[in-house]
C-alpha positions in Angstrom: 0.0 0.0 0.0 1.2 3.4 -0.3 3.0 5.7 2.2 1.1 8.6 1.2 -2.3 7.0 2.1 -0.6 5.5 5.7 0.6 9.7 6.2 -2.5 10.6 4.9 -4.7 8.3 7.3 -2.9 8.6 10.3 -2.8 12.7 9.6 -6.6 12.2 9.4 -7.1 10.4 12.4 -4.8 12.5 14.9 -6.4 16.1 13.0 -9.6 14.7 14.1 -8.6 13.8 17.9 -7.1 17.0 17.9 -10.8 19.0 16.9 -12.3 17.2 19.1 -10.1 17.9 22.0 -10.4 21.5 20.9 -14.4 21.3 20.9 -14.6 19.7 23.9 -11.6 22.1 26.1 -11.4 25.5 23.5 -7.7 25.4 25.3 -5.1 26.7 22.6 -2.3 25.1 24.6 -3.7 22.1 23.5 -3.9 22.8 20.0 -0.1 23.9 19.8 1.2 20.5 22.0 -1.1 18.6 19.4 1.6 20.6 16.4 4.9 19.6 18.3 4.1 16.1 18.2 3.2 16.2 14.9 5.9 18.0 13.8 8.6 15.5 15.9 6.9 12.0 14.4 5.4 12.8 11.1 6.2 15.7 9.6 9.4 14.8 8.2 8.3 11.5 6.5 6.4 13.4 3.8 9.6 14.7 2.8 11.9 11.0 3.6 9.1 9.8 1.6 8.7 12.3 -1.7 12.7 11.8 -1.6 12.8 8.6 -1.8 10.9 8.3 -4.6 11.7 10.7 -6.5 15.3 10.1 -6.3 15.5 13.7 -4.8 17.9 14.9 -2.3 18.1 13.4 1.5 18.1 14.8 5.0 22.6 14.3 6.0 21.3 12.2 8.6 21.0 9.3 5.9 24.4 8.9 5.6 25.4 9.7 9.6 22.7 7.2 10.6 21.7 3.9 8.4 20.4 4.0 4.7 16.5 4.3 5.1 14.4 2.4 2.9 10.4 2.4 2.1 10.1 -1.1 3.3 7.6 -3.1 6.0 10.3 -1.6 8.6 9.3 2.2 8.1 5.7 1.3 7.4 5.9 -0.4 10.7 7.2 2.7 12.4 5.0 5.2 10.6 2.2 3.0 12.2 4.2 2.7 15.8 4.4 6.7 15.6 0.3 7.4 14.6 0.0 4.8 17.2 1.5 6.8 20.1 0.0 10.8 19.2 -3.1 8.9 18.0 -3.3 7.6 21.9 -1.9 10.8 23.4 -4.9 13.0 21.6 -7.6 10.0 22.9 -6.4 10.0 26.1 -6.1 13.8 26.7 -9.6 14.1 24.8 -11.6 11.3 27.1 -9.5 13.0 30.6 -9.7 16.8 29.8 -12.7 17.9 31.3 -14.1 21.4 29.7 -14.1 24.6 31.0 -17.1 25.4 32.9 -18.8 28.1 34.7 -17.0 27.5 38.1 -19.4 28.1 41.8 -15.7 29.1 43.5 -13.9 31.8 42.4 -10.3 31.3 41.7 -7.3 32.4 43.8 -5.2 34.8 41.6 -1.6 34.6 42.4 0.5 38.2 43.3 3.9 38.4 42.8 6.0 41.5 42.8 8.1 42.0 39.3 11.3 43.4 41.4 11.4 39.9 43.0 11.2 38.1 39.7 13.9 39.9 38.1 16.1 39.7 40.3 15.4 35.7 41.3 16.3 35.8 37.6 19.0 37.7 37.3 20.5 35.6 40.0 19.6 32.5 38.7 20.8 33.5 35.5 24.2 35.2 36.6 25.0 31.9 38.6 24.6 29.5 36.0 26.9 31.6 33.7 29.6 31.6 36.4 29.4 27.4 36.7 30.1 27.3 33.0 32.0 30.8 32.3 35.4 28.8 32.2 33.9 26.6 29.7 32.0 29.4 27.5 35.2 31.2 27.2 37.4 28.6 25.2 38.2 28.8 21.5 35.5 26.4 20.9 33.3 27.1 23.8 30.1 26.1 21.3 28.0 23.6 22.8 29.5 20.5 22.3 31.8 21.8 24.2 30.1 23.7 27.5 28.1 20.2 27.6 30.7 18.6 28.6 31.4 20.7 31.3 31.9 20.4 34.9 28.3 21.4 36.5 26.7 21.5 32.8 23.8 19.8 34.8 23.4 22.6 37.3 24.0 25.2 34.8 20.8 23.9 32.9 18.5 23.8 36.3 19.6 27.3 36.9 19.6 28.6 33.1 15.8 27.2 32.8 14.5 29.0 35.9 16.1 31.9 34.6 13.9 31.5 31.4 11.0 30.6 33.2 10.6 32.9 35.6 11.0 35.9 33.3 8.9 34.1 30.7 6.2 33.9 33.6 6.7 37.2 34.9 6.5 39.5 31.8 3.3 37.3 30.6 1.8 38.5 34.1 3.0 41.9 33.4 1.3 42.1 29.5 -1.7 40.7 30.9 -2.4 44.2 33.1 -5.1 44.6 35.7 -7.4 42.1 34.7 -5.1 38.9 35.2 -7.1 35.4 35.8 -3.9 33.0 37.3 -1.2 35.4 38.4 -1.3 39.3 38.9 1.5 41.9 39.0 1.9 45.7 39.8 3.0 47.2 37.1 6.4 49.2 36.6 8.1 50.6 34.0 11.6 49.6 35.9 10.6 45.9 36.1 9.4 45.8 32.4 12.8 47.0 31.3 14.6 44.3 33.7 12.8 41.8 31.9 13.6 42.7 28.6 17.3 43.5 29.7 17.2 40.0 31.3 16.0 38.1 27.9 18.8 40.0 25.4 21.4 38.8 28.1 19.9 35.2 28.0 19.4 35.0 24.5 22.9 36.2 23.8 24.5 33.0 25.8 21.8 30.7 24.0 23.5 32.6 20.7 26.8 31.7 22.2 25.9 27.9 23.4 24.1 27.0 20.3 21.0 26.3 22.7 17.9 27.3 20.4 15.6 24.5 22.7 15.6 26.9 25.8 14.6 30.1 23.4 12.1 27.7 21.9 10.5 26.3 25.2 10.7 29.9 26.8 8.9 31.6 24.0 6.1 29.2 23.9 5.4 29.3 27.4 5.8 33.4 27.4 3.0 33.0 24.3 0.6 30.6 26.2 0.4 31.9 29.8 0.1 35.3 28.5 -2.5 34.1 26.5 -4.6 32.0 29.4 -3.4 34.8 31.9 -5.3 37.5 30.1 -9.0 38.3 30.0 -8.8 39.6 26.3 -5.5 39.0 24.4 -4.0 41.6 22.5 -3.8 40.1 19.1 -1.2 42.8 17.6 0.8 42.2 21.1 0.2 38.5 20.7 1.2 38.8 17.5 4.1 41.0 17.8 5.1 38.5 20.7 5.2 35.4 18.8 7.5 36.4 15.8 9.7 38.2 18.4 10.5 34.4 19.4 10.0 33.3 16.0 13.0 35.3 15.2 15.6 34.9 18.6 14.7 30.6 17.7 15.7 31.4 14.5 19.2 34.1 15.4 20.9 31.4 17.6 20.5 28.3 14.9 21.8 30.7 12.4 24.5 31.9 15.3 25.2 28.0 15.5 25.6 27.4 11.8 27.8 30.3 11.1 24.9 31.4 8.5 25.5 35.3 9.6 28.6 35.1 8.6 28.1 33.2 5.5 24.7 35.2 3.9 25.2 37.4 1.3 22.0 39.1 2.5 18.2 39.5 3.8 16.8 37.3 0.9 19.2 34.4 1.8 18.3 34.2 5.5 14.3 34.4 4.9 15.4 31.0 2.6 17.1 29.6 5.4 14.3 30.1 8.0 12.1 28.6 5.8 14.2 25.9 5.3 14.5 25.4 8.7 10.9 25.8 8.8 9.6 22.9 6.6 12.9 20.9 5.6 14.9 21.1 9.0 16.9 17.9 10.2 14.6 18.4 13.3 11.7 16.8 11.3 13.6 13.8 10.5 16.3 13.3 13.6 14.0 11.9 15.7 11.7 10.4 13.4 14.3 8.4 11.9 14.8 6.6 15.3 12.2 4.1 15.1 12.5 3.0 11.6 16.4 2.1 13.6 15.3 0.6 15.8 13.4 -1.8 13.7 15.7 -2.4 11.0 18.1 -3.4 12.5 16.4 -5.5 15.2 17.2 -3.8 18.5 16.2 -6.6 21.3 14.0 -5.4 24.0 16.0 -4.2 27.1 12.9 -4.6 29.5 12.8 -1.5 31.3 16.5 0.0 31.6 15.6 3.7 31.1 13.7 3.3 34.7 17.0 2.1 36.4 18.5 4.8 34.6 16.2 7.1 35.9 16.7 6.1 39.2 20.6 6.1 38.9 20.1 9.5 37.5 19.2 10.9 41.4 23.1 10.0 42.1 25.5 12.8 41.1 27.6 11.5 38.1 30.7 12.0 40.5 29.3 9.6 43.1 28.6 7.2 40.1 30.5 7.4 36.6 29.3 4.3 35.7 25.6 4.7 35.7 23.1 2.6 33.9 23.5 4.0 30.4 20.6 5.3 28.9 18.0 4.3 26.3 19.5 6.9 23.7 23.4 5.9 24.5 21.6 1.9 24.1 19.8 3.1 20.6 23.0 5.2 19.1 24.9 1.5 19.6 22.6 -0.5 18.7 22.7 1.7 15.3 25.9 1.6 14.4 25.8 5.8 14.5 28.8 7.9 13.8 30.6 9.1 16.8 31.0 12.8 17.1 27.5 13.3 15.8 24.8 14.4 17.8 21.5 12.3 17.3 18.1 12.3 18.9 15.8 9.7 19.9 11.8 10.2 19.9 9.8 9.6 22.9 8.1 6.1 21.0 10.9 4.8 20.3 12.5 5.2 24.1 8.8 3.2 25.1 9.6 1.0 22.5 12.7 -0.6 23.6 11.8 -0.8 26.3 8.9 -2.6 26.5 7.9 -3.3 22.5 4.4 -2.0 21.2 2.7 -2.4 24.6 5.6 0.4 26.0 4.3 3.0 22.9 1.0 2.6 24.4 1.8 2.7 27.8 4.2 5.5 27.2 1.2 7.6 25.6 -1.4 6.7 27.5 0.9 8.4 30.4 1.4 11.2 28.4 -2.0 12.4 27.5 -2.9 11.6 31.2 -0.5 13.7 33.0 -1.5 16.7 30.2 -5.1 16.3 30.4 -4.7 16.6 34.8 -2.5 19.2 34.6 -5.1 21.4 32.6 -8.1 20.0 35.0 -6.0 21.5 37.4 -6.0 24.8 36.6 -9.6 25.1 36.4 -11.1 22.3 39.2 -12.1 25.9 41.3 -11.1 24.4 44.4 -9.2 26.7 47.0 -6.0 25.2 48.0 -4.3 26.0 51.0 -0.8 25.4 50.0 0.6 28.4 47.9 2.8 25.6 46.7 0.4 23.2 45.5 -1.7 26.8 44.2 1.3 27.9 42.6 1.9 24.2 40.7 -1.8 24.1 39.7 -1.6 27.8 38.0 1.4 27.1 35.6 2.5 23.3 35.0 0.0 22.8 32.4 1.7 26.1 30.3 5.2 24.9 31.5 4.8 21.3 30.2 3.0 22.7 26.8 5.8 24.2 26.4 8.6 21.2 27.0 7.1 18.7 25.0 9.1 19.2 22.2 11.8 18.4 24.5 9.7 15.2 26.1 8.8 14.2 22.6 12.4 14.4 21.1 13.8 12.1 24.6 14.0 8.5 26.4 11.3 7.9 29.6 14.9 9.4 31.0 13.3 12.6 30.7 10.5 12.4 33.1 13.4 13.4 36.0 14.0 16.8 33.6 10.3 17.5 32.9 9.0 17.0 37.0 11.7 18.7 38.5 12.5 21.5 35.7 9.6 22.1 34.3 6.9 21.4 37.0 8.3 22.0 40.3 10.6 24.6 39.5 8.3 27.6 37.9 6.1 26.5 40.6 8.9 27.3 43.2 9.8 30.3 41.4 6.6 31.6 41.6 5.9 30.7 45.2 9.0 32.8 46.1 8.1 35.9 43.9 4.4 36.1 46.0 6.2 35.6 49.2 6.4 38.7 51.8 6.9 39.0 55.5 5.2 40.8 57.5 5.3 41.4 61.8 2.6 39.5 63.7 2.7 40.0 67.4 6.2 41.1 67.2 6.9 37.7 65.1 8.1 37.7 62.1 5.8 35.6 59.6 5.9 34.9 55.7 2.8 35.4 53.9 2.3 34.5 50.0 -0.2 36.6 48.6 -3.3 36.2 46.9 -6.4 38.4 45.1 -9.6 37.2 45.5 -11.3 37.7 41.6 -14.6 37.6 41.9 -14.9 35.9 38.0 -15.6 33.0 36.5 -14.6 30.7 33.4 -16.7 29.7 30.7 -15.9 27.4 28.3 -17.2 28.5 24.9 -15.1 31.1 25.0 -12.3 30.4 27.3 -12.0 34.1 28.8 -13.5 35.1 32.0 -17.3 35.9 31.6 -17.9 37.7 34.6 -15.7 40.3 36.5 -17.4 42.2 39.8 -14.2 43.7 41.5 -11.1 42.3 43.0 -10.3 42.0 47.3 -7.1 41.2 47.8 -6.3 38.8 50.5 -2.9 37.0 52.3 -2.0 33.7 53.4 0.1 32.8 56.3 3.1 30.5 55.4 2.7 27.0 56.4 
């Protein structure tokens, strides 16, 4: 049978899933996650596909990785791949519960701005100082700063950096009228943001990093948008190609392509190169098909010891359980010096063989489709923590699945302390305050009580009466 009719069908099914998981929750965050798996399983195989037949030009990664053929093997993983985002879109579509009018009124979040910028200045400033040393050599690109002593730590601290002032200036564009987390507005603080993401995206230009612009511009995009009563389309706008671009200015920093352009007309060619044709549509896809071809055996659940074995510092341990990537580059046969990339089905995979795709998805599109119940259950929690995680994981993990997509089960450490717990933290400490009770000195974490609610044919707030603010006492 023909590849185009499997792309086709399995486009068909997972466009439909997608609808109706945008019918039944009218979240846009959905909508985007539903494009970056896409784009990381099947995107690229209309073009391995139209290239193969026509004799046209391959990705490089054909001749770094294993010839590719249009055999059983890559029909097999086309259907392994429809398989998994097939049953990531079911399961978030059946768990997602829509957006109703709620009979509590939600607990907005207020942080100060001063205290974001400077958690992320600091965050930021002491991250750059772990891997300065490295940065600084002739070749400091980023093969070679991730390599570095404390690389690890310098990517906890560089992400809450980016998250945090992601977080923060989406409160600050979403004004007075903010539904998860407010802000009091000042001119100082919106500067110290924007002064904070030139000096950040200037070391991504220097690393070669373009995942961390990517993630942080998503997630400055989507809680602005779910923050905000009424978006501003031209600032939404405006917003998004802003990122667009800095995603785009450290790939071509990367690749040398400044320096190599002959001018404007060249580099729009490039970025839509990099758009439609990039090796990041075929890198991961090409995994599978791999693993298959050349008959990987089943390793039966080695990424979870590596996960484990992960909590020890690489010093206490150098010789940790290697991981389901290290196991698939191998297994392979792939060039070493070359940088690869292993997608999330295939990690399941071999692992635990088709039953470890569905398992693998099924957890997937569970943990999304609680994470956005969360936001909206109405309950009032007492733990700023907990309130804190319940206002921004859903926006943060959104916005990392193209890194969960593109990794082993290894990344589940990366995604629940990273992305989950740490904007959470970040946020907690930005609404934190202390104040003198009975000549005690007590931390409070504050709170405005918004006396809206949430509909969900729209997905803005319906009604608005006023706003009282109120404080918490630290537990």
């Amino acid at each position: 049978m023909d590849f185009y009719f499997y792309l086709g069908l399995l486009t068909l099914g997972f466009a439909i899933l997608a609808l109706g998981v945008w019918l039944k929750t009218r979240s846009v965050a959905f909508v985007i996650g539903a494009c970056f798996l896409y784009y990381w399983s099947l995107l690229g195989a209309w073009n391995i596909v139209a290239a193969l037949r026509s004799g046209g030009e391959t990705p490089y990664l054909f001749y770094k990785l294993f010839p590719v053929f249009l055999n059983s093997d890559y029909r097999d993983a086309l259907l392994l791949y429809g398989l998994f985002i097939c049953t990531v879109m079911a399961t978030v579509l059946y768990t997602a519960r829509p957006v109703r009018l709620q009979q509590q009124v939600p607990k907005v979040i207020e942080i100060s701005h001063w205290k974001a910028v400077f958690l992320s200045a600091f965050c930021g400033l002491l991250g750059y100082l772990i891997i300065r040393s490295a940065v600084s050599t002739a070749g400091g690109g980023y093969g070679t700063v991730s390599n570095a002593p404390g690389y690890s730590i310098f990517q906890v601290l560089n992400h809450g950096a980016l998250s945090i002032t992601a977080i923060g200036l989406a409160t600050y564009m979403s004004g007075q009228r903010a539904r998860l987390v407010f802000g009091r507005r000042n001119r100082l603080a919106l500067m110290g943001y924007l002064g904070l993401l030139a000096a950040l995206l200037l070391l991504m230009m220097r690393l070669g990093n373009r995942g961390e612009v990517a993630l942080s511009a998503v997630l400055l995009v989507l809680f602005y948008m779910a923050n905000t009563v009424r978006p501003n389309k031209l600032l939404l706008a405006g917003t998004a190609a802003i990122g667009l671009v800095a995603i785009m200015a450290v790939k071509f920093s990367r690749d040398h392509v400044f320096a190599r352009a002959s001018g404007m007309g060249e580099l729009l060619i490039r970025a839509k190169e990099e758009l439609l044709q990039s090796t990041e549509t075929t890198a991961a896809h090409l995994s599978m098909y791999g693993a298959l071809h050349k008959h990987l055996s089943l390793t039966g659940g080695t990424s979870f010891l590596s996960l484990v074995a992960s909590m020890v510092p690489h010093a206490l341990w150098p010789n940790r359980p290697a991981t389901i990537y290290e196991y698939y580059v191998a297994g392979v046969g792939a060039h070493e010096g070359q940088g690869y990339t292993i997608h999330h089905a295939t990690g399941w995979y071999l692992n635990f063989g088709v039953t470890g795709v569905m398992v693998g998805a099924l957890l997937v599109g569970w943990i999304w489709a609680k994470l956005h119940n969360l936001v909206y259950d109405g309950k009032y929690r007492n733990s700023a923590f907990y309130n804190a995680l319940a206002m921004t994981s859903f926006w943060s993990f959104t916005s990392s699945l193209p890194d969960l997509v593109r990794s082993g089960p290894e990344v589940y450490k990366t995604t629940v302390f990273a992305q989950l717990l740490g904007p959470a933290l970040l946020v907690v400490i930005c609404s934190s305050g202390m104040v003198l009770r009975k000549e005690r000195p007590v931390i409070i974490f504050r709170r405005r009580l918004q006396h809206r609610a949430f509909r969900a044919d729209s997905g803005n707030v319906a009604i608005s009466s006023g706003t009282m603010r109120v404080t918490r006492a630290g537990q």
